[in-house]
C-alpha positions, 0 to 999 in steps of 0.5 A: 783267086779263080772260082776253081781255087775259091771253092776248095775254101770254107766261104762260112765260119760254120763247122759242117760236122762230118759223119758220125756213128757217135750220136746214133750209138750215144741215143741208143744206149740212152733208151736202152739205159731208160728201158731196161732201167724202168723194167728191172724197177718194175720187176720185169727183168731179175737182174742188173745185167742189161742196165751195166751193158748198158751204161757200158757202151753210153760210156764207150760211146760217149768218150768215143764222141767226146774224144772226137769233139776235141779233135775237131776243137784242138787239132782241127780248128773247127771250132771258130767264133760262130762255133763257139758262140753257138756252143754257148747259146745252146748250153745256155739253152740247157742250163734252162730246161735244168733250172725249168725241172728244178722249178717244177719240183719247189712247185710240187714241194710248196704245194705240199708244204703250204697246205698239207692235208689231214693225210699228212697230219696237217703239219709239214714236215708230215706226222712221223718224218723226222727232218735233216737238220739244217745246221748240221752236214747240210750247212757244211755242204753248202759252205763247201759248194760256196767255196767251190764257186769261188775257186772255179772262178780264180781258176778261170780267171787266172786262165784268162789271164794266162796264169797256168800255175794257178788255173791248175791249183785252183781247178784242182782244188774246186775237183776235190771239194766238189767230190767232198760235196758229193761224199757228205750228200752220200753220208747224209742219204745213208743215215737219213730216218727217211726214205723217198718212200716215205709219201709226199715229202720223202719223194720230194726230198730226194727227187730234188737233192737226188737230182742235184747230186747226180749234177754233182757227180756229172760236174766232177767228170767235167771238172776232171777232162777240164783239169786233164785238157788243161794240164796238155795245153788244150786250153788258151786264154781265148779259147776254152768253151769247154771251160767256160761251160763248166764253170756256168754250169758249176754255179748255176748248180751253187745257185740251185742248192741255195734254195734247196738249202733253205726250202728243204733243209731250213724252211722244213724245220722252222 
C-alpha cells in the first residue's frame, strides 16, 4: 500500500465526531431550561410559557442528537472496541457523580436525624410530621423494583445469548413494571400528609426520593429506545453499549432505593 493510498485510511480506532449543531442547542436549552425554571419559581415570570418552549427544543434537540449517535453506532461503524470502552468509563463516571448526590443528601438526612434539635421537638421524625409507613405502598415499590433488576438482567442475558424472543418479553416487562414503579411514587406524594415544605425532614424526603423518581422516569425513556432499537436489530449480541448502560444504570438505581427504602422509609419509623 502506497502513502497516498494509507492515508485515506483511519490509522486509529478513535471515532472523530463530525460537526455538530446538537450539543451547542442540547446546552442552550439546558440553561434556559435552569433560568427560566428558577425566575418563574421566584415569581419573576408569571407564566410556564418559557419553561414549556424550553423543554421543547432540549426535547428536539435532544432526539436530533440521539437520532444521529445511533446513525453513527448502527449504520456508520463508528462505534469500534475503543469507542465503546470509552462510552463505559465515562457513564461510569456519571453513575459516580449520581451515587456522590445521593451520598450528600443521606449526609444532610443523618445530620438531622441523629441529633434533631429543640426546634424539631427533638424527636425525629419532627413534632407534627406524620411519616409514610413502611410496610405499605413503599414496600410494594421496593418489591416491584427488585423484580424489575432481575427481569433487565434475563433480558440482557438472554441478548447475549442471542435469545431474541426473551431479550424482547423481558425488556418489555422491566419497561412496565418501571412505569408502576413511578405510577406508586406518584400516589404516594399525592397522598402523603406532608409537603417538602415542611422544615427539614419534608426537604429531605422529597429532594431524595424525588430525585430518585425523576431517574425513574429518565430510566423509562431508556428502556423505551432500548426496547425500540431492539426490536429493529440495532442490538447484537456484542454489540450493545447503549443496552449494557441502561441496565448499569437500572441497578445502580435499584441499590439506591434500598437505602432510601430503609433510611427514610423504615428508619423513620423505628
Amino acid at each position: 500500500m502506497t502513502h497516498l493510498e494509507r492515508s485515506k485510511h483511519q490509522q486509529y480506532p478513535f471515532h472523530m465526531v463530525m460537526p455538530s449543531p446538537w450539543p451547542l442547542m442540547v446546552s442552550l436549552a439546558l440553561l434556559s431550561l435552569t433560568m427560566s425554571l428558577a425566575l418563574t419559581m421566584h415569581g419573576y415570570i408569571g407564566n410556564m410559557n418559557l419553561v414549556y418552549l424550553a423543554l421543547f427544543v432540549l426535547t428536539c434537540s435532544a432526539c436530533f442528537w440521539f437520532r444521529d449517535i445511533i446513525a453513527e453506532a448502527t449504520y456508520l461503524g463508528n462505534h469500534t472496541i475503543a469507542v465503546r470502552k470509552g462510552i463505559n468509563t465515562g457513564f461510569l463516571l456519571f453513575v459516580l457523580s449520581e451515587v456522590l448526590i445521593f451520598a450528600g443528601l443521606f449526609w444532610v438526612y443523618f445530620h438531622s436525624a441523629m441529633s434533631p434539635d429543640v426546634t424539631l421537638g427533638a424527636v425525629w421524625p419532627p413534632v407534627g410530621i406524620e411519616a409514610i409507613k413502611p410496610t405499605e405502598l413503599p414496600l410494594l415499590n421496593t418489591i416491584i423494583l427488585l423484580s424489575s433488576g432481575a427481569t433487565i438482567t434475563y433480558s440482557h442475558h438472554a441478548l447475549i445469548n442471542k435469545d431474541r424472543s426473551k431479550a424482547l418479553s423481558g425488556l418489555l416487562i422491566t419497561f412496565w413494571l418501571i412505569v408502576i414503579f413511578v405510577s406508586c411514587q406518584w400516589i404516594e406524594y399525592t397522598n402523603a400528609t406532608f409537603t417538602i415544605a415542611d422544615g427539614v425532614y419534608g426537604s429531605v424526603f422529597y429532594t431524595g426520593t424525588g430525585l430518585h423518581f425523576l431517574h425513574m422516569v429518565m430510566l423509562i425513556v431508556m428502556l423505551g429506545i432500548c426496547y425500540w432499537r431492539m426490536r429493529n436489530y440495532h442490538l447484537t449480541s456484542d454489540h450493545h453499549v447503549g443496552y449494557e448502560t441502561t441496565v448499569i444504570y437500572a441497578h445502580v438505581l435499584d441499590v439506591i432505593w434500598l437505602f432510601l427504602y430503609i433510611i427514610f422509609y423504615w428508619w423513620a419509623t423505628v
